[in-house]
N, C-alpha and C positions, 0 to 999 in steps of 0.2 A: 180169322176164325170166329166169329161172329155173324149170327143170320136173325135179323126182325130182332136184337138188343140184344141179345143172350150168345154167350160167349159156347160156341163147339168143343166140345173137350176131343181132345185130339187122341186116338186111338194110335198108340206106339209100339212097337215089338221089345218090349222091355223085359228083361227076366225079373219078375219081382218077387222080390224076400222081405223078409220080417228084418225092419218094422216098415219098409213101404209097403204101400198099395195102392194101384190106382183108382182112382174116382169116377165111378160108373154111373153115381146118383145125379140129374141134373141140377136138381134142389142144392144139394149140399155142396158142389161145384159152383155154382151160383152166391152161395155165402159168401164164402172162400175168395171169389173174383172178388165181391163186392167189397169186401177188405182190403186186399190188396190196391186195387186200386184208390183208398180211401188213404193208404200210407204213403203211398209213391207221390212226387213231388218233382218238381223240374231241376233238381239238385241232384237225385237219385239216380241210382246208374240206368235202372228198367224205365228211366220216361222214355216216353214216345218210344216204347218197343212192342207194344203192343202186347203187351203178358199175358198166354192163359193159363189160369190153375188146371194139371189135370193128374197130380200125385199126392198124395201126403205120408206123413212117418206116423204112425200109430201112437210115438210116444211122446212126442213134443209140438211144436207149431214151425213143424220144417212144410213146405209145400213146393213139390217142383211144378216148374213153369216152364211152358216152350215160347221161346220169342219169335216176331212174326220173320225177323233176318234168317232164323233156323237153329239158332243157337239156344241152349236149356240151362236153366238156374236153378240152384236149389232155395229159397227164400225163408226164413225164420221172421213170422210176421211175430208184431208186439202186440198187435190185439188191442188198441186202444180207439179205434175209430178216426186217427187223421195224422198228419205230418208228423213228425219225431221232431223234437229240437234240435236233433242231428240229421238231417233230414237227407244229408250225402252218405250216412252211412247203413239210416236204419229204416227198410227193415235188413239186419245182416242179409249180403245176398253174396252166392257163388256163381260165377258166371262157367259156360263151358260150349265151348266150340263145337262138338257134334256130340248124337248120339251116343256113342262109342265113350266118350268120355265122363257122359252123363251116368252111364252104365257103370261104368269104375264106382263114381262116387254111391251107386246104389252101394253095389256089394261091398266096399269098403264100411259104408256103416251097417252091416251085417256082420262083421268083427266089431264094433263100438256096442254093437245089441246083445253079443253074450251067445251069437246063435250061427255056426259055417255048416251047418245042412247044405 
C-alpha cells in the first residue's frame, strides 16, 4: 500500500465509534507511519509486515494498522523515536485475523469508553 514513498491509507467498511476514527488526513497518516516504523525492529512481531497506520483512538496512542498478509492490529506506540529495550514486545500490539475481528475489538473498546450508542 504504498505509491512514489508514501504509505495509501486503506479505505475499510468499518463501523466506527468513539474513541476511534479513521484517518483521512495524509499528513497526519504519514506522522503516525513514520513512528511506527521508527519502533518496529526485527524482534517485533509487525517486521516485515508491512504495516499501514489508517485508524486511531482519540484517547490514547492506540493506532490500527492493516498488515500487507491481510490481517489488522491494534498498536499502542510509546512515542519515543526508536527500538524499545524490549523491543519483542513494545510497541504493545494486538494482532487479528480478519476484519470481522478487528471490528469486535473496535466496539469492545466502546464499552472501556463510557459510550454503547
Amino acid at each position: 500500500m504504498k505509491e512514489a514513498g508514501i504509505s495509501l491509507i486503506p479505505q475499510l467498511p468499518i463501523q466506527w465509534r468513539e474513541p476511534w476514527y479513521p484517518i483521512n488526513d495524509q499528513a497526519h497518516q504519514q506522522g503516525i507511519q513514520e513512528e511506527l516504523q521508527r519502533e518496529i525492529g526485527p524482534l517485533h512481531p509487525l517486521w516485515n509486515t508491512n504495516p499501514v497506520v489508517f485508524a486511531k483512538r482519540c484517547d490514547c496512542d492506540d493506532v490500527g494498522v492493516y498488515l500487507a498478509d491481510g490481517r489488522f492490529a491494534i498498536v499502542h506506540l510509546v512515542w519515543h523515536g526508536h527500538i524499545d529495550q524490549f523491543p519483542d514486545r513494545y510497541p504493545a500490539t494486538r494482532l487479528f485475523d480478519s476484519l470481522a475481528a478487528f471490528q469486535q475489538a473496535v466496539d469492545s473498546d466502546v464499552i472501556d469508553w463510557g459510550s454503547d450508542e
